[in-house]
MIDOSE-1310 file (N, C-alpha, C; in nm, 2 decimals, decimal comma, always signed):
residues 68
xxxx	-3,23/+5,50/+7,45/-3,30/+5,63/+7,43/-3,37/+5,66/+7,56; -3,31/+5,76/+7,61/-3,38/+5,83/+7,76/-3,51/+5,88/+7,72; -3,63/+5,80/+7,81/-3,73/+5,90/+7,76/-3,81/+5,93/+7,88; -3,81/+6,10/+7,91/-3,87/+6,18/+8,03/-4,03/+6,19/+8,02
xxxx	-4,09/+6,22/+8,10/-4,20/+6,20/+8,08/-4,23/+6,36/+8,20; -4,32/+6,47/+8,17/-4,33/+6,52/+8,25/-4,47/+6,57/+8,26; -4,53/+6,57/+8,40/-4,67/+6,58/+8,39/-4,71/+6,68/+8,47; -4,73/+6,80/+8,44/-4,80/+6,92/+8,47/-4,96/+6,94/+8,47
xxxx	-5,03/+6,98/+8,59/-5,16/+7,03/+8,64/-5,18/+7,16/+8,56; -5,26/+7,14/+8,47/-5,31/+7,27/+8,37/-5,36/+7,34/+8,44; -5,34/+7,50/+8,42/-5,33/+7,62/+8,49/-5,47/+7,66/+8,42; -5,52/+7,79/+8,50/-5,63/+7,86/+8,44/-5,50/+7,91/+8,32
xxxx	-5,39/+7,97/+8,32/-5,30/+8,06/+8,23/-5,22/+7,93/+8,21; -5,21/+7,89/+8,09/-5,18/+7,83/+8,02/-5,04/+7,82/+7,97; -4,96/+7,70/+8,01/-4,81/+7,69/+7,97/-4,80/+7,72/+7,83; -4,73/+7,82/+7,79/-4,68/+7,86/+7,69/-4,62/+7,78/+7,59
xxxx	-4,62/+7,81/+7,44/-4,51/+7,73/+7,35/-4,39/+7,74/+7,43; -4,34/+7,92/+7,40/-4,20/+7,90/+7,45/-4,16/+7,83/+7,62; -4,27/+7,84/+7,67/-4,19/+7,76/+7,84/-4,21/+7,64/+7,82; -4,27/+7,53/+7,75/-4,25/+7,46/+7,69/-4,13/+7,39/+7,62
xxxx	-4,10/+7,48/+7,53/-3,98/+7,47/+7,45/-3,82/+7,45/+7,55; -3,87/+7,60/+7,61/-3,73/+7,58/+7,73/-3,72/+7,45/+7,81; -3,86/+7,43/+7,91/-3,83/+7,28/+7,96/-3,76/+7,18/+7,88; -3,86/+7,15/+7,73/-3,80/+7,00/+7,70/-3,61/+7,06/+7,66
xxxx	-3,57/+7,22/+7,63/-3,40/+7,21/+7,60/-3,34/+7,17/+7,75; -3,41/+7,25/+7,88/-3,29/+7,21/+7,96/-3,33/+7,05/+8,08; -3,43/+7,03/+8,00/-3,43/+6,87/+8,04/-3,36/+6,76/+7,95; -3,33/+6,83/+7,82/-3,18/+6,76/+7,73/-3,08/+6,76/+7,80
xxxx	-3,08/+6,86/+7,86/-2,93/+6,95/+7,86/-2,93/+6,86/+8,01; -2,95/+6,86/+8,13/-2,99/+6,77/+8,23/-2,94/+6,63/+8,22; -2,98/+6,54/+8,12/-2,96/+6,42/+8,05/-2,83/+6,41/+8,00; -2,79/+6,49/+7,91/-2,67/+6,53/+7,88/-2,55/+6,54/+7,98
xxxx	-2,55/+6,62/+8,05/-2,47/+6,66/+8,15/-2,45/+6,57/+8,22; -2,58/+6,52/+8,38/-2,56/+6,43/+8,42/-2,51/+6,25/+8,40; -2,62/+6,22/+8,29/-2,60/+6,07/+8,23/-2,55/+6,09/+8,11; -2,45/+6,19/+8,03/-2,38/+6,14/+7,97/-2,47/+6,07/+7,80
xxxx	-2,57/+6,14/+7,81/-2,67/+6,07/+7,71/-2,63/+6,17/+7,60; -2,65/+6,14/+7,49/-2,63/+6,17/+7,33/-2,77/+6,27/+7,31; -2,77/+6,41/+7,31/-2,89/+6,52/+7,27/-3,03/+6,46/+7,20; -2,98/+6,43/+7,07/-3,01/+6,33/+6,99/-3,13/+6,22/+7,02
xxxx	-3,09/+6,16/+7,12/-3,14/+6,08/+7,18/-3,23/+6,07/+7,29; -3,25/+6,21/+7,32/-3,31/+6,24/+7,46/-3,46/+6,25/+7,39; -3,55/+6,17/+7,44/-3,74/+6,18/+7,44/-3,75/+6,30/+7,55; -3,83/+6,43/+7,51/-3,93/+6,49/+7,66/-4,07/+6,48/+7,59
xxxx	-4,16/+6,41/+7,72/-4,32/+6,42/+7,64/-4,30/+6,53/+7,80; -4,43/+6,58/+7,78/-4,49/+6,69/+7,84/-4,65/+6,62/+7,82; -4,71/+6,58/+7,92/-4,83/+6,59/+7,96/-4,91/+6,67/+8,07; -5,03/+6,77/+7,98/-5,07/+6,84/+8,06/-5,21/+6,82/+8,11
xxxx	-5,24/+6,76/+8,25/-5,38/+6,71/+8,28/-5,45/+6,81/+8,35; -5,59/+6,83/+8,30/-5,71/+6,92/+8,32/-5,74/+6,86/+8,48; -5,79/+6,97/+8,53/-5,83/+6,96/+8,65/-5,94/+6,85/+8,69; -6,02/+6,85/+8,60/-6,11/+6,71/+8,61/-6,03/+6,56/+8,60
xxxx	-5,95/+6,53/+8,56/-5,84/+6,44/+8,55/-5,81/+6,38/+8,69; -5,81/+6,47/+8,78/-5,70/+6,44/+8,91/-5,78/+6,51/+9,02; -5,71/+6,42/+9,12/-5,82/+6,44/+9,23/-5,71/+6,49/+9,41; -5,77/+6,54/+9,48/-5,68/+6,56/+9,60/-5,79/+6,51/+9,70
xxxx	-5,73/+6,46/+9,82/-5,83/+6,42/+9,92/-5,97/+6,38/+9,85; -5,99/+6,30/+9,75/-6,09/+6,25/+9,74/-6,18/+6,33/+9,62; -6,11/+6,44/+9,60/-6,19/+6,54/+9,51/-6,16/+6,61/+9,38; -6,22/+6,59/+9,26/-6,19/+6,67/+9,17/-6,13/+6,81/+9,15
xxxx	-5,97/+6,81/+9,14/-5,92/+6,95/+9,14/-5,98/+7,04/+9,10; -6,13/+7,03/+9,03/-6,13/+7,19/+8,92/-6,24/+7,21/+9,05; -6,32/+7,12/+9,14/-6,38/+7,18/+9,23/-6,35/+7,21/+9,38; -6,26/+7,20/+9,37/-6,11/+7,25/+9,49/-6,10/+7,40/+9,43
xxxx	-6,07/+7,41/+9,30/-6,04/+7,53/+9,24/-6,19/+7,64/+9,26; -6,31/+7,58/+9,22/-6,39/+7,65/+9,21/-6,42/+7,70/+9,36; -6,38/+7,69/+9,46/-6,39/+7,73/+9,59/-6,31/+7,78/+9,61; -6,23/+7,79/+9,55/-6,07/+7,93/+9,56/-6,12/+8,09/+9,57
């Protein structure tokens, strides 16, 4: 069982259901095509981390952001 794991930096505007929905079909579709894997069997998690989560040069993204 292929299972994708995809991790997106949460936006002030917010990933949508449906863009959402589209990633995990054409990251099936992806799996499918290239490796030949069964639809069925394809895992997509989608993980989306808040800016407090993750850091750049040393620093909390949402205070990177707040100086934007």
């Amino acid at each position: 069982m292929p299972l994708v794991t995809v991790r997106l930096a949460a936006r002030e505007a917010p990933t949508t259901k449906e863009q959402k929905s589209l990633l995990i079909a054409r990251i099936t579709e992806v799996m499918v095509e290239v490796l030949d894997k069964r639809r069925e069997s394809v895992v997509v998690l989608i993980d989306e981390l808040p800016p407090d989560n993750w850091g750049e040069g040393g620093e909390q993204v949402s205070a990177i952001r707040a100086r934007r």
